[in-house]
C-alpha positions as CSV (number, residue, x, y, z in Angstrom):
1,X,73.1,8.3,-69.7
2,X,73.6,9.7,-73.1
3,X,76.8,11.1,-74.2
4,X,77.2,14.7,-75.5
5,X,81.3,14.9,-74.8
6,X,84.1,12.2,-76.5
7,X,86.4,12.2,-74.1
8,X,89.2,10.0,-75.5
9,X,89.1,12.8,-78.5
10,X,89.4,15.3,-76.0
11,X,92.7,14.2,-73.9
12,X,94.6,13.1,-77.3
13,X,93.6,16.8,-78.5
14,X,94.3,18.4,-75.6
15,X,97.5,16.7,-74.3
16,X,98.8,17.6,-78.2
17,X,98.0,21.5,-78.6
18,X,100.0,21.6,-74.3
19,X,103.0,20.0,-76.0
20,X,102.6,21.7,-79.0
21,X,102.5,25.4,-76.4
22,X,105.5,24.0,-74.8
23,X,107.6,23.8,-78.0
24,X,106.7,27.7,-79.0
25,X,108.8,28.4,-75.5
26,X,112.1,27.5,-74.8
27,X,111.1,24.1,-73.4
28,X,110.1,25.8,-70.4
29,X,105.9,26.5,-70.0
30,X,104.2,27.8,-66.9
31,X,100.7,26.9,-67.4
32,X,97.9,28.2,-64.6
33,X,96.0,25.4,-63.9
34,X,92.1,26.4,-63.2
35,X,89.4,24.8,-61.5
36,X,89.7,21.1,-59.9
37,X,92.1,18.5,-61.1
38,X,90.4,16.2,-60.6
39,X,86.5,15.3,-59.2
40,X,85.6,17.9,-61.8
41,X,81.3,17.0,-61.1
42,X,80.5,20.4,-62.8
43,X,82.0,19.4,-66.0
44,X,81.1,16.4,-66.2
45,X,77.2,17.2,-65.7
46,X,76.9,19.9,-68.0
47,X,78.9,17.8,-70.9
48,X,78.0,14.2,-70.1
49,X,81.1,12.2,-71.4
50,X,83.5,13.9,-69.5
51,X,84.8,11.7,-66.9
52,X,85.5,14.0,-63.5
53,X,89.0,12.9,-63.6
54,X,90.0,14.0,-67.4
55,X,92.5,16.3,-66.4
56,X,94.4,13.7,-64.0
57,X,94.4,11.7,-67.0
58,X,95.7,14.6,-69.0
59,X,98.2,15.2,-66.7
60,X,99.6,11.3,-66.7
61,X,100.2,11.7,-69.8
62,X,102.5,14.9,-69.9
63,X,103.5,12.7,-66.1
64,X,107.0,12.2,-67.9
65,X,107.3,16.3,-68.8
66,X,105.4,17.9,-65.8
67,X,105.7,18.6,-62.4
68,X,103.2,20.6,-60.2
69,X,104.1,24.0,-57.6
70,X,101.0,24.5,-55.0
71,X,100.0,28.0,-54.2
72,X,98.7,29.0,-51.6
73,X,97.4,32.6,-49.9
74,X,99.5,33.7,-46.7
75,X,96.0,35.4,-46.0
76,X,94.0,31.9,-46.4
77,X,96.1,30.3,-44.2
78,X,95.8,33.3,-41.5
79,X,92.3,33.2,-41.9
80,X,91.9,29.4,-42.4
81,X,89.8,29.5,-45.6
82,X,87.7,26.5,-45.7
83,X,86.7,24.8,-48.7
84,X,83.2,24.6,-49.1
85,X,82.9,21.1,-50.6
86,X,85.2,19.2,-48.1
87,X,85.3,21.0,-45.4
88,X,89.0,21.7,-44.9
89,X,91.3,24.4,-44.8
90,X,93.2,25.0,-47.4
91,X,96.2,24.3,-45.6
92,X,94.5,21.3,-44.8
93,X,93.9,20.9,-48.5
94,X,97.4,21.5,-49.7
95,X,98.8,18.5,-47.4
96,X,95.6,16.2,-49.6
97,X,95.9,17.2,-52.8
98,X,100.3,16.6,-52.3
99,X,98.9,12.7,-51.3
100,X,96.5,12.7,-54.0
101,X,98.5,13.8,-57.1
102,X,101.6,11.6,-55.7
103,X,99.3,8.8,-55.5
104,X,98.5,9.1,-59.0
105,X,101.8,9.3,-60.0
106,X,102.4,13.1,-60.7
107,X,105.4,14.8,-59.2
108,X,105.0,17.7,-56.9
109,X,108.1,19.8,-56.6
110,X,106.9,22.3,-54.4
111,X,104.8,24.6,-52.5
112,X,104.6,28.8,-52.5
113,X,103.0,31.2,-50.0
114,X,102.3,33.8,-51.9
115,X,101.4,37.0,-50.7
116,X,103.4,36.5,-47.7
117,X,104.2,39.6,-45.2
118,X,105.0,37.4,-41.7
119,X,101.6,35.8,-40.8
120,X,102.3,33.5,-38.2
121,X,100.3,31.1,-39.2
122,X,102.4,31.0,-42.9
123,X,105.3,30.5,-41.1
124,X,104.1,28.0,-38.8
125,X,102.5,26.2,-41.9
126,X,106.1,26.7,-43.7
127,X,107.7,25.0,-41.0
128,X,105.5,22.2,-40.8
129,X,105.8,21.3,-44.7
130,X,110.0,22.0,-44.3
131,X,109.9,19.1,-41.6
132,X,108.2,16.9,-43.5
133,X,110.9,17.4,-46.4
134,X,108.8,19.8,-48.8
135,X,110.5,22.5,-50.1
136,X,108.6,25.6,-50.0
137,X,108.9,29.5,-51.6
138,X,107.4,32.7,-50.6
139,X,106.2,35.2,-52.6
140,X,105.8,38.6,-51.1
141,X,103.1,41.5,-51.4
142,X,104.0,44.2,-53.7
143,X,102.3,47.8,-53.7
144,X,100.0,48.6,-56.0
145,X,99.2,45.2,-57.7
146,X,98.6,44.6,-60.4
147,X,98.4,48.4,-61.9
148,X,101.6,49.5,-60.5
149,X,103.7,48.0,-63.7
150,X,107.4,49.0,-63.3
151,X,107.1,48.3,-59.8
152,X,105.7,44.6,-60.3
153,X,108.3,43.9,-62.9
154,X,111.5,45.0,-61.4
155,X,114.3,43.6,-58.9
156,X,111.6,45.4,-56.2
157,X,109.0,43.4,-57.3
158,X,108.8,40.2,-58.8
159,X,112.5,40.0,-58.2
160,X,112.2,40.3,-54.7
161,X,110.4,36.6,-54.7
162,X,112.1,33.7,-54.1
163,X,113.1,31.6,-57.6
164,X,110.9,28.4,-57.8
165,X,113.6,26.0,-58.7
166,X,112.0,23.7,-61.6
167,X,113.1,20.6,-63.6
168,X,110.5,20.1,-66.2
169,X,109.4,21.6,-69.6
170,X,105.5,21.8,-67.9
171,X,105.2,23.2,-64.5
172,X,101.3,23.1,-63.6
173,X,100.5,26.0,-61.1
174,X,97.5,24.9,-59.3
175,X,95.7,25.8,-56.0
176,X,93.4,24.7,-53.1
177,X,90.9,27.4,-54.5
178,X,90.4,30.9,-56.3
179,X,92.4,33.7,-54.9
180,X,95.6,31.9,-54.5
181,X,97.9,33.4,-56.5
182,X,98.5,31.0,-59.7
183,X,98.6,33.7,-62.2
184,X,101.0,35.6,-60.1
185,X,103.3,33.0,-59.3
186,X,103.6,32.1,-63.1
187,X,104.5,35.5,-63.9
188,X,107.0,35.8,-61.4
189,X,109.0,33.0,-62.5
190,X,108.7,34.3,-66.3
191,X,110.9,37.4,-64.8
192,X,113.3,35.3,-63.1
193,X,113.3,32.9,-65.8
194,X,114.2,35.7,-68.3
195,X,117.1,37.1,-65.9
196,X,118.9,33.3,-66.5
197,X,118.2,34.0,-70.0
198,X,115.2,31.5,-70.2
199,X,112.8,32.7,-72.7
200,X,109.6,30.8,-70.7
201,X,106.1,31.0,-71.8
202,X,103.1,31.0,-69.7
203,X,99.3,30.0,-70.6
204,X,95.7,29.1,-68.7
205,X,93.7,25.7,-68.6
206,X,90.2,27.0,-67.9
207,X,87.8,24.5,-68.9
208,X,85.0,27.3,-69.0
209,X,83.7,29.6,-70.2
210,X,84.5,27.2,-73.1
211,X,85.8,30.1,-75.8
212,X,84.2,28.6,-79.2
213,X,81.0,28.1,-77.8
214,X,78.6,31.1,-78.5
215,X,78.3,34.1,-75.7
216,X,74.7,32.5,-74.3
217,X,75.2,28.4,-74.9
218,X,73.7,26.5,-72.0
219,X,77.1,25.4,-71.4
220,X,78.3,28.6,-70.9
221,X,76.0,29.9,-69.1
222,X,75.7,27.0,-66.8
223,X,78.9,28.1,-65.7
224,X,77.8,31.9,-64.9
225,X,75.5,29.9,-63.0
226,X,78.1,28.1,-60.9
227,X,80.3,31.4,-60.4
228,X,77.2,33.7,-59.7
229,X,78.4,34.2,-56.0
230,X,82.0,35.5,-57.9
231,X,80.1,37.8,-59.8
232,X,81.9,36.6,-62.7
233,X,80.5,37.6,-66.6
234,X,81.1,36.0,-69.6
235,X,81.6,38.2,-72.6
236,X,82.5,38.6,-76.1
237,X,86.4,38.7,-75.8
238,X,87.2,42.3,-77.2
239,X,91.1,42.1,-77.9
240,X,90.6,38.8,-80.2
241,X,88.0,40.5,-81.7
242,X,90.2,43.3,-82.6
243,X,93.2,41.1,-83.7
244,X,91.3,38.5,-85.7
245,X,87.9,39.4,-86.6
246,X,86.8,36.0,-84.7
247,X,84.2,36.1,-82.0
248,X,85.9,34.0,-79.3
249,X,84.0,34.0,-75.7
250,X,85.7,34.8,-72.0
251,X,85.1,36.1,-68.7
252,X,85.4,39.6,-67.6
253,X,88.0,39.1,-65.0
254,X,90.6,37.5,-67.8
255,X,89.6,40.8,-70.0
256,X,89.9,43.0,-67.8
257,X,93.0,42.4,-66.9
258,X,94.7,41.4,-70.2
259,X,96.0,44.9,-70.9
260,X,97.9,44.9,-67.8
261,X,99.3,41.3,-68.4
262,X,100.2,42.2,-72.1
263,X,102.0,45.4,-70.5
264,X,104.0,42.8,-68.1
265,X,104.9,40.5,-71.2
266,X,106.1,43.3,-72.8
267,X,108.4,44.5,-70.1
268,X,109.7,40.8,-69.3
269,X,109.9,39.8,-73.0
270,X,110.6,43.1,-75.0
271,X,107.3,41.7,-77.2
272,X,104.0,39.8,-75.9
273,X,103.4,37.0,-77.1
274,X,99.6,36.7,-77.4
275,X,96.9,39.6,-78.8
276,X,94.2,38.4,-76.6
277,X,93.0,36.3,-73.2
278,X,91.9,34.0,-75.5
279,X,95.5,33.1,-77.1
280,X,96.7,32.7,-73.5
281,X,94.2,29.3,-73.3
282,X,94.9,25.8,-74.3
283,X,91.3,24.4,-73.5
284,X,90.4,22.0,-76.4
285,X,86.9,21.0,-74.9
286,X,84.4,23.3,-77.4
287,X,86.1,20.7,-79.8
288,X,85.0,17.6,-78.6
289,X,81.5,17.9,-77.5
290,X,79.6,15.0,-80.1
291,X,76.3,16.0,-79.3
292,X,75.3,19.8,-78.6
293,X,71.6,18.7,-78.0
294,X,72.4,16.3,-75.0
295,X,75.2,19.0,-73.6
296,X,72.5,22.3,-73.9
297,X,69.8,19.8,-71.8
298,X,72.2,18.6,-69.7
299,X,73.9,22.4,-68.9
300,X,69.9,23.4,-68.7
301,X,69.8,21.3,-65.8
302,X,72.5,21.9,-64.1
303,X,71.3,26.0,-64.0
304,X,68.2,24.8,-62.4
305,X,70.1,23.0,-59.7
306,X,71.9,25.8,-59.0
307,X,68.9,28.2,-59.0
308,X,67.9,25.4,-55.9
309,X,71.0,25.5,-54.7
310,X,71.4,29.4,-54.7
311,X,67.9,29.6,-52.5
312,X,68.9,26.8,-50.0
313,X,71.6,29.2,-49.1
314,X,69.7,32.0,-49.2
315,X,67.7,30.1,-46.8
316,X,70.8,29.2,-44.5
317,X,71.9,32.7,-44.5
318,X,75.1,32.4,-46.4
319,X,74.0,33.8,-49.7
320,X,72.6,37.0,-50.7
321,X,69.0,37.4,-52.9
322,X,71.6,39.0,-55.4
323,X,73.1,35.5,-56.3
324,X,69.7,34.0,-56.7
325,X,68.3,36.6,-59.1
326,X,71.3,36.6,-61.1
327,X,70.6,32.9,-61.6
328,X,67.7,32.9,-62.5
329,X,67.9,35.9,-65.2
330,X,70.2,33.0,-66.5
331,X,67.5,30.7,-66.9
332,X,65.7,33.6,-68.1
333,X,68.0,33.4,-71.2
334,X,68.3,29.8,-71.7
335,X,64.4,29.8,-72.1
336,X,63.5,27.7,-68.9
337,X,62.0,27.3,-65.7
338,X,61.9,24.9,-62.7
339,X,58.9,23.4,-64.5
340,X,61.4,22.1,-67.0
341,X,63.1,20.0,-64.3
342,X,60.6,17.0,-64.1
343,X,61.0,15.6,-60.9
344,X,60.3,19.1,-59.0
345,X,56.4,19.0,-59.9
346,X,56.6,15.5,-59.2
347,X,57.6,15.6,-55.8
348,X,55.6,18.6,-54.8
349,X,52.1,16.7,-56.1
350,X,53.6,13.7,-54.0
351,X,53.8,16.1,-50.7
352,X,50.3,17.7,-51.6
353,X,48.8,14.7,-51.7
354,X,50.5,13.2,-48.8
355,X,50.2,16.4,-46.6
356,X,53.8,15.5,-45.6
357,X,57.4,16.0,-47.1
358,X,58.2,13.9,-49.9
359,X,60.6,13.0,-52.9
360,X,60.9,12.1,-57.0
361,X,63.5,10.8,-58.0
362,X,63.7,10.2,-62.5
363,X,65.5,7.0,-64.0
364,X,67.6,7.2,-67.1
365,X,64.9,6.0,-69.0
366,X,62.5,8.7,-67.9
367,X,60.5,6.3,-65.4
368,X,59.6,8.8,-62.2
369,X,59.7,7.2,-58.6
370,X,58.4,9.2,-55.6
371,X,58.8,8.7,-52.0
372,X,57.1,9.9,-49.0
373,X,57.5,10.5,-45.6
374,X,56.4,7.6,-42.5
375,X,56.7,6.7,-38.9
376,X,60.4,5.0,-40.1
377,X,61.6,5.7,-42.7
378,X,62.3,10.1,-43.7
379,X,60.9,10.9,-47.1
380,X,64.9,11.1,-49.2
381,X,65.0,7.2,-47.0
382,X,61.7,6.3,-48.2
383,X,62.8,7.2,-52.2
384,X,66.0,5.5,-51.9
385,X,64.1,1.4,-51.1
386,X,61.2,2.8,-53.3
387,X,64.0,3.5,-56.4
388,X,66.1,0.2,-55.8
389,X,62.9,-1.9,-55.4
390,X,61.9,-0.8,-59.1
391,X,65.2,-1.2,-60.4
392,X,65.3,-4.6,-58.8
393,X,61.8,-5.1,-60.8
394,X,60.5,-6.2,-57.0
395,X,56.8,-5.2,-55.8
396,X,57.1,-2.3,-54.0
397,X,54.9,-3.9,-51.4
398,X,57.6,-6.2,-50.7
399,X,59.1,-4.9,-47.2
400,X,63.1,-5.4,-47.8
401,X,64.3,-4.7,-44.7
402,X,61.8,-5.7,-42.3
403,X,60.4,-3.1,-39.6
404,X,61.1,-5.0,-36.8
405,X,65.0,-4.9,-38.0
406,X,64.4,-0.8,-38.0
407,X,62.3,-0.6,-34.6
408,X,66.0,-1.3,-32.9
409,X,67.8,1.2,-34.9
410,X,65.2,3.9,-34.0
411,X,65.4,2.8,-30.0
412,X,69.6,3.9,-30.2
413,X,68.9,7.0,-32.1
414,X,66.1,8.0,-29.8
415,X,66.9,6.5,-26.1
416,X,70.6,6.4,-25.9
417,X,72.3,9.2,-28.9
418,X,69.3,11.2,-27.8
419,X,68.0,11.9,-31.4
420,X,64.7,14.1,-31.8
421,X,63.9,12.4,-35.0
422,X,63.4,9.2,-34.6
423,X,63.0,8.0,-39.1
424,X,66.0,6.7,-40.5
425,X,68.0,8.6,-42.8
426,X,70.0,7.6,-46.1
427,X,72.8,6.4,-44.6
428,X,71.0,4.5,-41.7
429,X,68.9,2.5,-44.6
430,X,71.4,1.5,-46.6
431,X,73.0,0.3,-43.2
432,X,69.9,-1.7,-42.2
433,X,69.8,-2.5,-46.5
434,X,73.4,-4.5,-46.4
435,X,72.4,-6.4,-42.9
436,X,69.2,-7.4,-44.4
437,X,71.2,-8.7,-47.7
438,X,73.0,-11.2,-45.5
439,X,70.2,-13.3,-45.6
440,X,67.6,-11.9,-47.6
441,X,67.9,-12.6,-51.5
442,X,65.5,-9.7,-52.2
443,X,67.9,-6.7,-50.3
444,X,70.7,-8.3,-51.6
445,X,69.5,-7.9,-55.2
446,X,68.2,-4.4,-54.2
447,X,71.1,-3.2,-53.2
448,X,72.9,-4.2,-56.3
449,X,71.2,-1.4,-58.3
450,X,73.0,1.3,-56.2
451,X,75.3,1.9,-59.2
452,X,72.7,2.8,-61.2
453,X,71.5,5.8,-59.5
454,X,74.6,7.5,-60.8
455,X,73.2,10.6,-63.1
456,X,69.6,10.5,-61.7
457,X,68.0,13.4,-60.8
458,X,66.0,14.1,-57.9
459,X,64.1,16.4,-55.8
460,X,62.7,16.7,-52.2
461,X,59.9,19.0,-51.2
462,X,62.0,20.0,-48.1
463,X,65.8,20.8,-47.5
464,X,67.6,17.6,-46.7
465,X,70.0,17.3,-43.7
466,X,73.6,17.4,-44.5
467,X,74.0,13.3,-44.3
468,X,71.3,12.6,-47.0
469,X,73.1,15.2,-49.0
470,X,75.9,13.9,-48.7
471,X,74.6,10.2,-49.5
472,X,73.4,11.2,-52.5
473,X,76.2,12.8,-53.7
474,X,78.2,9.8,-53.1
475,X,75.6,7.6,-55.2
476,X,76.4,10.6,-57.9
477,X,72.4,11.3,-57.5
478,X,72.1,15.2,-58.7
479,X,70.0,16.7,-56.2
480,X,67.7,19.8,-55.4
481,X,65.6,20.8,-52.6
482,X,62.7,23.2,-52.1
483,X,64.3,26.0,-50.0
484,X,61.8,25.2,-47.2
485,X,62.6,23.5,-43.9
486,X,60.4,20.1,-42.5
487,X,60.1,22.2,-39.4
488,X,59.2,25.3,-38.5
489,X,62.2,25.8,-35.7
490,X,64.8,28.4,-36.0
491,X,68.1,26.3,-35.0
492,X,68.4,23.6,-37.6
């Protein structure tokens, strides 16, 4: 894979301007903590260098100076939210990411409900963590938030929360998702910091939109791309503008709000301490990207997936045509089409010729394999043997796992877990792949390619079901998918 993003410059820089943020405070620095700790997938596609796990790594270093408060909704947990790429609550979530960061190291000091007003299921969850030995905060609702400004910063508002009780200089704010309440929570505990006389600071670790990249960089607007169903804009930050005379970018949800959180430093501190949204960010990545050519194809891509990704919804009924057409405006400004993403046309002239579904799937070194679909194997199956096969530099007439070893397999799906479909899946074949490897010196050297798939791209000519998604997300395969089902049923 080629590199477009040094990221050993990027946590020595960025781990150095957080410290450097935490001495212009007294010691004491709230930082909101966007996005995904760690499996960040997004950034590391659309700057290939960045490992998904940079800001764990970060964070392991400032491990001595930070600890980590977990927000969470009262209204999430009510309603239990569920994160769409694991499929939990964020409850659920909150209880993970405690074992995860822990595991790594990191100390968690403990959890806030904010806007609390006597859910049940808050409390309940409250309880629950108390037992376990976790202390947990609430944060209440206060009228007219965020506009109603000597409400919010009074003994009536902010005052009226409970006091997070800290240790360290860094106290990461972070979440199970958007929504949560970071920013708020941060601000709070400026107020009650500055009533002990504590002259905190507060900042935001946003990885994008990255703010020294222009307005319409692929990178940027790959990101647009990824928050379409937000509705979130990236624009020319205004207040910079006006303070420095330096075009600097954002989004419109940190501008539009600025004003009101320059009004609430002002009240807390007697004098804000930043002129823009931009000054309240410490994200050092627009500096370390080595290579803007290999980032812009890279972020090019990734808009295109999620132009696929935005229609597969569409398909499922859980997007609107909105999202979709804002996505592709998008690639309307970055100058490119689905055409651009090779392996589409190549999997579509597979299925025509075929007259059934098929797959492409394109090597780092620009080799394209196809698949298609047969009485065993599915057509994403099919790609998979077809891929590791050529990998393996073995004839692809070379049957690795024999069909008499998959006629079995097909008998349990079909006659006793009563499966309509009787072709193996992903999963199944690479099943069938390692009991084939026991004996065979041909699987077993197939199956040793699996590591390279990571960073291929691919494409099927019909929506995948959820396991060979999920397959190839594990093998870090970035996938799209014609927005067309294999059959023409209405239940899927």
């Amino acid at each position: 894979m080629k590199i477009g993003f040094d990221n050993e410059k990027y946590l020595k820089m960025q781990s150095e301007h957080i410290r450097h943020r935490i001495d212009q405070f007294d010691n004491k620095l709230y930082l909101e903590f966007g996005g995904k700790l760690f499996d960040d997938y997004h950034a590391s596609r659309v700057l290939p260098g960045f490992a998904p796990d940079s800001k764990l790594l970060l964070l392991k270093q400032l491990s001595d100076q930070a600890e980590i408060v977990i927000a969470i909704s009262a209204k999430d947990i009510e309603k239990n939210k569920i994160r769409g790429d694991l499929g939990i609550t964020y409850d659920s979530d909150v209880l993970r990411l405690m074992d995860s960061y822990k595991d790594q190291g990191l100390y968690v000091s403990s959890v806030v409900i904010t806007q609390f007003s006597g859910q049940d299921g808050a409390v309940l969850f409250k309880n629950h963590l108390e037992n376990l030995g976790i202390s947990v905060y609430l944060h209440y609702n206060i009228n007219g938030y965020p506009s109603n400004i000597p409400l919010i910063v009074s003994d009536e508002g902010y005052g009226k929360n409970e006091y997070i009780k800290t240790t360290r200089p860094l106290v990461i704010v972070t979440a199970p998702g958007p929504g949560s309440g970071k920013m708020a929570t941060c601000l709070s505990q400026l107020y009650h910091e500055h009533k002990r006389g504590i002259h905190a600071g507060y900042a935001k670790f946003e990885t994008f939109p990255i703010w020294n990249l222009p307005l319409k960089h692929p990178v940027n607007l790959a990101y647009e791309a990824a928050t379409a169903d937000l509705n979130d804009v990236n624009m020319i930050d205004p207040f910079h503008l006006e303070a420095y005379g330096e075009t600097t970018v954002n989004y419109n949800r940190d501008v539009e709000i600025f004003p009101v959180l320059n009004t609430m430093f002002e009240k807390i501190y007697g004098k804000s301490p930043y002129k823009s949204p931009t000054d309240m960010g410490v994200n050092m990545a627009g500096n370390c990207i080595c290579d803007d050519a290999v980032c812009r194809e890279a972020s090019c891509q990734e808009i295109i997936r999620r132009y696929y990704t935005s229609l597969n919804s569409l398909l499922k009924g859980a997007s609107t045509e909105e999202e979709a057409q804002k996505i592709e405006l998008l690639m309307n400004q970055a100058g490119i089409n689905i055409q651009d993403r090779k392996v589409v046309g190549a999997a579509l002239k597979r299925a025509k010729e075929t007259g059934g579904p098929a797959a492409a799937m394109e090597l780092d070194d620009g080799r394209i394999i196809t698949g298609k679909t047969t009485n065993l194997l599915g057509a994403s199956a099919a790609l998979l043997l077809n891929v590791l096969k050529e990998l393996a530099g073995l004839d692809h007439e070379l049957h690795i796992i024999s069909p008499e070893s998959i006629e079995p397999i097909q008998k349990l799906k079909v006659d006793y877990l009563k499966s309509k479909n009787p072709r193996l899946h992903t999963d199944e074949v690479l099943i069938a792949l390692s009991t084939s490897a026991a004996l065979s010196t041909d699987a077993r050297l197939a199956l040793r390619q699996l590591p390279k798939l990571n960073g291929c791209q691919a494409h099927t000519s019909v929506m995948l079901s959820d396991v060979d998604i999920k397959i190839f997300k594990k093998l870090g395969v970035q996938l799209t998918c014609e927005a067309i089902y294999e059959t023409d049923q209405i239940y899927h």
